[in-house]
C-alpha angles and dihedrals in degrees: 000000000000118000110235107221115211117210126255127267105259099239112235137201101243083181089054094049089045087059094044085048089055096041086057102048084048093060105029088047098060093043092052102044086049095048088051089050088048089056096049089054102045088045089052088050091060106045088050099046084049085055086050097049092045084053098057094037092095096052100039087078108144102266102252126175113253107212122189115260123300135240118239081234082058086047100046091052094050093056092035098252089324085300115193095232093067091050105123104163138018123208145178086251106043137312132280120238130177114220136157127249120236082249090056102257113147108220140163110236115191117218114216108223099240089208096080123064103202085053092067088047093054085047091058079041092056095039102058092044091055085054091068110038135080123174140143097241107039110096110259122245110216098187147302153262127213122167141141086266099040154012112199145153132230109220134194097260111246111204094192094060128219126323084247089070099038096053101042105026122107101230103040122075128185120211117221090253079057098050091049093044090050088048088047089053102045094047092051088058096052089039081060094043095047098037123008103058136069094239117062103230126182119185091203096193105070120165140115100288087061100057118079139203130228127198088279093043094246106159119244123193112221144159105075099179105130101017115136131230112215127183124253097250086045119072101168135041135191102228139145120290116245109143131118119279106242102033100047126103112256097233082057109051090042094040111016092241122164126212152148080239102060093053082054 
């Protein structure tokens, strides 16, 4: 029977490892300990600099003229008498059209149907909340027009349309980069209405239609008709109900009950 014969154990310098160990802990631990205080800059930075952009969020709004209030003959002249062809948009409240200002601007003024008394109401609703917001992406009032023969806004005109249409129609597609930025958009302005500002808002009628699309597709909330306006030390409110079946929170379309949480 042959002897198998099992190498030797390569001798090592356990003095020499213990040095190479050393020399390595002297160089990866600097280099460690200054990538992770990079981070944390960098990290504070950004933050700061978040807190810095969501500041100035209410007072970068696109510098638009705000003109007094207009006449219905001045409405009528800048649609063309309400002229079918510059409808751009129906509601439950009223109806869209797209006209053009003595001074050139092209805006979308959106005509109240008078018939219906709770639509009036909504206009003096929507009225006193666009009083007191200013964002960047809320769609801005230029003024209005209130007469015995109309109530109507006039809107900053948005040439992309509404989400709705953007979502369901056969002819727009949104790539993934545009869905994130809308969402972005659109939570930055609730963030606004629910937290940075001195009055608690909630819209309360949130969807598609009601977000609307500029030149560069950045997304604008608009139609403001039944929010609530709820005071700071208050965050629900028992109300009627009057938002659109589909997009509106359970607890408020069975028991008329108004929330931030509900927006979100």
């Amino acid at each position: 029977m042959r002897a198998i014969t099992v190498p030797a154990c390569p001798i090592t310098n356990s003095g020499q490892q213990s040095k190479s160990k050393k020399l390595v802990l002297k160089v990866v631990t600097p280099v460690v300990i200054s990538s992770f205080v990079i981070f944390l800059l960098v990290l504070i930075w950004t933050l700061k600099r978040q807190k810095k952009g969501k500041s100035k969020d209410a007072e970068n709004v696109p510098e638009i003229r705000t003109y007094e209030l207009v006449s219905y003959p001045e409405i009528q002249r800048a649609t063309n008498n309400i002229d079918g062809s510059n409808l751009i948009g129906m509601g439950g409240s009223g109806s869209v059209y797209k006209g053009t200002l003595s001074s050139g601007i092209v805006v979308a003024i959106k005509v109240l149907d008078l018939q219906n008394e709770e639509v009036c109401k909504r206009f003096d609703r929507e009225c006193e909340v666009m009083r007191n917001v200013r964002h960047k992406n809320l769609v801005t009032v230029i003024t209005t027009c209130s007469s015995e023969h109309t109530r109507a806004f006039v809107l900053e005109y948005m040439p992309n349309g509404s989400l709705e249409n953007w979502l369901y129609g056969e002819d727009c597609h949104l790539n993934l980069l545009q869905r994130v930025t809308i969402m972005l958009d659109v939570a930055l302005v609730i963030e606004y209405l629910h937290h940075g500002h001195a009055t608690l808002i909630v819209h309360c009628d949130l969807k598609p239609t009601n977000i609307l699309l500029d030149e560069n597709m950045v997304a604008h909330v608009c139609d403001f008709g039944i929010s609530k306006i709820l005071a700071v030390s208050m965050s629900t409110a028992h109300t009627e109900t009057l938002g659109t079946l589909g997009y509106i929170a359970p607890e408020y379309g069975l028991e008329g009950i108004v929330s931030t949480s509900g927006d979100v």
